[in-house]
C-alpha positions, 0 to 999 in steps of 0.5 A: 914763300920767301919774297927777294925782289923789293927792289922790283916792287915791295909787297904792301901792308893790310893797311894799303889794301883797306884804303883801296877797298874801301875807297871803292866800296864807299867813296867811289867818285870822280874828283875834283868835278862833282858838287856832290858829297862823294866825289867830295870825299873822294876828292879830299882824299887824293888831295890828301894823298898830295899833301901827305907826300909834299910833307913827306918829302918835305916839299915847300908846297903840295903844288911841288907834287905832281901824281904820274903813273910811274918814276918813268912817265914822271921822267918822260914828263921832264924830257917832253917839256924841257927846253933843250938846244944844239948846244946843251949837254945832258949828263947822266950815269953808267948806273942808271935804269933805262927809264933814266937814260932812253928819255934822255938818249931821245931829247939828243937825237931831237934836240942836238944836245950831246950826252954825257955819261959818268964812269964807276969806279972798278969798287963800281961806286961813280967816279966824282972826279970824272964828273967834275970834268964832264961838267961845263957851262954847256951843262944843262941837266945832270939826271942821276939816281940815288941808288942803282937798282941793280948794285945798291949803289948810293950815289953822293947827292950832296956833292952832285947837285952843289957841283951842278948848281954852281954851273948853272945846270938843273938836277933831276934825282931818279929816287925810285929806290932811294926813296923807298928805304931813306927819308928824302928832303928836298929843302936839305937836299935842293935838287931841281926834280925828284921821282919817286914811285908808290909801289916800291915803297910798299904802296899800289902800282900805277902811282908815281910822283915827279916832285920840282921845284915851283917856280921851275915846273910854272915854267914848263907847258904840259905835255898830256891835255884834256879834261882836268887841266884847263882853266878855260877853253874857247873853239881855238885855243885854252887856258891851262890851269895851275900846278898841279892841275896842268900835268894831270889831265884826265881821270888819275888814279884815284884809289891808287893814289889813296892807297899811296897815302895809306902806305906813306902814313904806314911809313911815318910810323917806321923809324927809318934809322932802324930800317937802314941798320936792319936792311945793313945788317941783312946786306952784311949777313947775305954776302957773307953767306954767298962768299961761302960759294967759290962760284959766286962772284959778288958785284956790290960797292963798298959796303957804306955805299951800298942799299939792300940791293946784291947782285951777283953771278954764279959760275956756269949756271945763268942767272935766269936757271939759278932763279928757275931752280930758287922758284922750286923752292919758293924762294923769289929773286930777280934775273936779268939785265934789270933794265940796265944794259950799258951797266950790263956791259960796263961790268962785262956780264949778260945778267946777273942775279939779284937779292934785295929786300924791305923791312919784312924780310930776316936772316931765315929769308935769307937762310932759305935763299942759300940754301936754295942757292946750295943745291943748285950749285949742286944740280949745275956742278956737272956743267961747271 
């Protein structure tokens, strides 16, 4: 089985697995409530887990991780407890997932606040000249990812939050796939938010992380209540405890979230230069392989913008055949609209597939794919 999709979820280490297990068979207790041993040691581990991810983000403080579900509740989160008026404006990107533009779309349609979309550029990397433009004092967040899930587009973060900042506007960074093969600091970085989720950085599904800013999240009034995320409560009203506690009601989940600090200590051991030239070097090798197709039109940025992400179509089959005909040949790539329709439609196609890859695939990976990719092209070659 050769594995192309890491963009959708990564596979995850032995190493991962085991703290799962093991949490199950020897640490099974709720958290924070017990006064026993167990619950205890399972609360010193998820605890952990917060502590492991704030220094691997570098985070000025644990209480700046606040453990979701996902990247799409931790930006649901932001777009349910921000304060928006008929007089703000949101901008956004043509490059982003839909978990970064329908929270958004939603807060307008409530709030009256006006939507702003970034264009790519025809090398389909964002058009900085067009943000600058779009930018006003009526700018009150920019929302924005780090690198598009369906072209690998790396966008110019830098730029971006220093641009937003001096309007006054906040910065969310939609880091689902930025962070799974770049090291992120939010102090060199500084944006006001940042999301990020477990599983595609090689750790258990069910765990995502909304990372902001301390003074900023205090600001915010939780959005989910109950059991966790109180201080105090009386027939008629409550106390709601400090960060992180407030954005964490109910039982989390614990193993999952265990599991993430196992797959971020299996990280620390990486050196992340070698990941980027490693996955450089598979993303050069890829698309040189695919240009030996005349059908094959690949729609990828300029290659210093690029993360090991490769869409493309190939002329007179449909993504979703070309992916049926690679699975019969054990070979794993995505198909379809990669929830990014607008992207979609800017690029003028349905679908496209998709190629992406970790730090476990190498160039046979990719050799099976083409040649896979080879005899379907053959198998179509009457329709084209």
């Amino acid at each position: 089985m050769v594995y192309l999709d890491s963009a959708a979820t990564s596979q995850k280490p032995q190493q991962v697995i085991d703290a799962i297990s093991n949490y199950y068979e020897t640490s099974n207790a709720n958290i924070h409530r017990g006064v026993y041993t167990l619950s205890e040691q399972a609360t010193e581990q998820y605890e952990g887990s917060r502590k492991k991810t704030a220094k691997f983000i570098n985070a000025a403080s644990p209480k700046e991780i606040i453990f979701t579900r996902n990247t799409t509740e931790a930006i649901n989160l932001l777009a349910y407890t921000m304060s928006f008026a008929h007089r703000d404006e949101i901008i956004v990107s043509e490059l982003e997932h839909h978990s970064n533009l329908i929270p958004w779309q939603e807060v307008c349609k409530r709030s009256g606040a006006t939507l702003k979309i970034i264009p790519i550029k025809d090398d389909l990397s964002l058009n900085l000249d067009a943000y600058h433009k779009l930018l006003s004092t009526k700018t009150k967040l920019v929302a924005i990812t780090g690198m598009s899930n369906v072209l690998g587009t790396k966008t110019p973060l830098p730029q971006i939050i220093e641009a937003a900042h001096k309007h006054k506007a906040l910065v969310l960074v939609d880091g689902a796939q930025l962070a799974a093969h770049e090291k992120v600091d939010m102090q060199a970085l500084n944006c006001d938010f940042f999301t990020l989720s477990s599983h595609k950085m090689l750790g258990p599904t069910g765990v995502g992380v909304l990372y902001g800013k301390e003074e900023l999240l205090n600001d915010l009034s939780p959005f989910l209540f109950g059991g966790d995320m109180i201080k105090s409560v009386s027939q008629h009203d409550a106390v709601y405890a400090d960060l992180p506690a407030k954005f964490e009601a109910g039982t989390p989940n614990i193993a999952g979230v265990i599991g993430f600090g196992a797959a971020l200590d299996y990280l620390n051991q990486l050196d992340f230069n070698e990941l980027k030239q490693h996955e450089q070097e598979l993303f050069n090798y890829t698309c040189e392989q695919l240009s030996q197709f005349p059908k094959v039109k690949l729609l990828i940025p300029p290659s210093t913008m690029a993360g090991p992400v490769i869409s493309f179509t190939v002329k007179g089959i449909h993504p979703h055949d070309l992916a049926s005909v690679l699975n019969k040949h054990h070979v794993c790539i995505r198909a379809g609209h990669h929830c990014a329709e607008p992207l979609m439609e800017k690029l003028q196609v349905r679908a496209t597939s998709r190629i992406s890859f970790h730090l476990y695939n190498d160039k046979t990976d990719i050799d099976k794919a083409i040649e896979a990719i080879k005899k379907a092209i053959e198998l179509f070659a009457h329709t084209m």
